[in-house]
N, C-alpha and C positions, 0 to 999 in steps of 0.2 A: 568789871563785868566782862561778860563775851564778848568779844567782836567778832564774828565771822568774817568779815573780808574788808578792806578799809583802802582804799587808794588815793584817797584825800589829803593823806599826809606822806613824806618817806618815811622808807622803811626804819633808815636810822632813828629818827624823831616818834616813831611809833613805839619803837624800841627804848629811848631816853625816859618815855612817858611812864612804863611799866618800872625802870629803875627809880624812878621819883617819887613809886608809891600809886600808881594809880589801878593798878590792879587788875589789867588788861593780861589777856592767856593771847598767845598764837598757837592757832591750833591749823595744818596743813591742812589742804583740802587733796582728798583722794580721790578724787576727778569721778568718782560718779554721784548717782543723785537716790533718794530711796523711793519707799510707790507712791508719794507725794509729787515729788520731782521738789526735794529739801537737798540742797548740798553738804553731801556726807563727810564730818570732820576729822581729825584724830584724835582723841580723846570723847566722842561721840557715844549715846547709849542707845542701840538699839534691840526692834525689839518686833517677833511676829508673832502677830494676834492669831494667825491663822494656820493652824495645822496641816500640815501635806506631808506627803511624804519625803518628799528633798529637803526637809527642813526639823525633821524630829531630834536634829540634835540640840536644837533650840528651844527641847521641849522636855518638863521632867512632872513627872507626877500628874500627866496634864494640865498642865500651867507653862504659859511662854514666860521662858527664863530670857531678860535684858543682859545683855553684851555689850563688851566695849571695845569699842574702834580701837586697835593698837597694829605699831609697826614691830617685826622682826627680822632677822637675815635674812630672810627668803621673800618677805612681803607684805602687805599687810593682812591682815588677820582676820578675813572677814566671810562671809557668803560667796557663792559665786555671783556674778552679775544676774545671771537669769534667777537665783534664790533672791535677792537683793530685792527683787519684784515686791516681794511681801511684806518687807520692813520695813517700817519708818521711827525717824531717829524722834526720841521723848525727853530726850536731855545730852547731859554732858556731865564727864567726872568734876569737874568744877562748881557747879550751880546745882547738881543735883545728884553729889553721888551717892545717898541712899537709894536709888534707882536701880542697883545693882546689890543690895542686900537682901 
């Protein structure tokens, strides 16, 4: 399953766990939070209900289209913070990536 943040164990032995078969993702945390105040992952699917104008790209047919949290050369790939207001994350490409079809 997900783990979102675990300090209970080392790093290394959280890592051994996943090669043993246990099925754990690490997914970074990109240090901010969505309009919940949910900490936003990478590999994360989000997603705005609500229409405005700073946010139409996230919008097609009128219908909010889910996106997924990804890094590139320049950074991660996502809203700006003051956009970020409006979204909240509904999954993850792991556990639910029909959420993006």
């Amino acid at each position: 399953g997900i783990q979102r943040s675990s300090y209970k164990q080392p790093f290394a032995e959280f890592l051994d766990n996943e090669r043993k078969g246990f099925g754990t993702f690490v997914m970074q945390f990109i240090g901010l939070k969505d309009k919940n105040g949910r900490e936003i992952y990478e590999g994360d699917i989000l997603i705005c209900r609500e229409m405005h104008e700073s946010n139409l790209d996230y919008w097609q047919n009128n219908e909010a289209v889910p996106f997924e949290v990804v890094w590139c050369e320049t950074g991660w790939v996502i809203p700006t913070r003051d956009e970020l207001m409006n979204f909240e994350v509904i999954g993850n490409i792991w556990e639910t990536p029909e959420l993006l079809k």
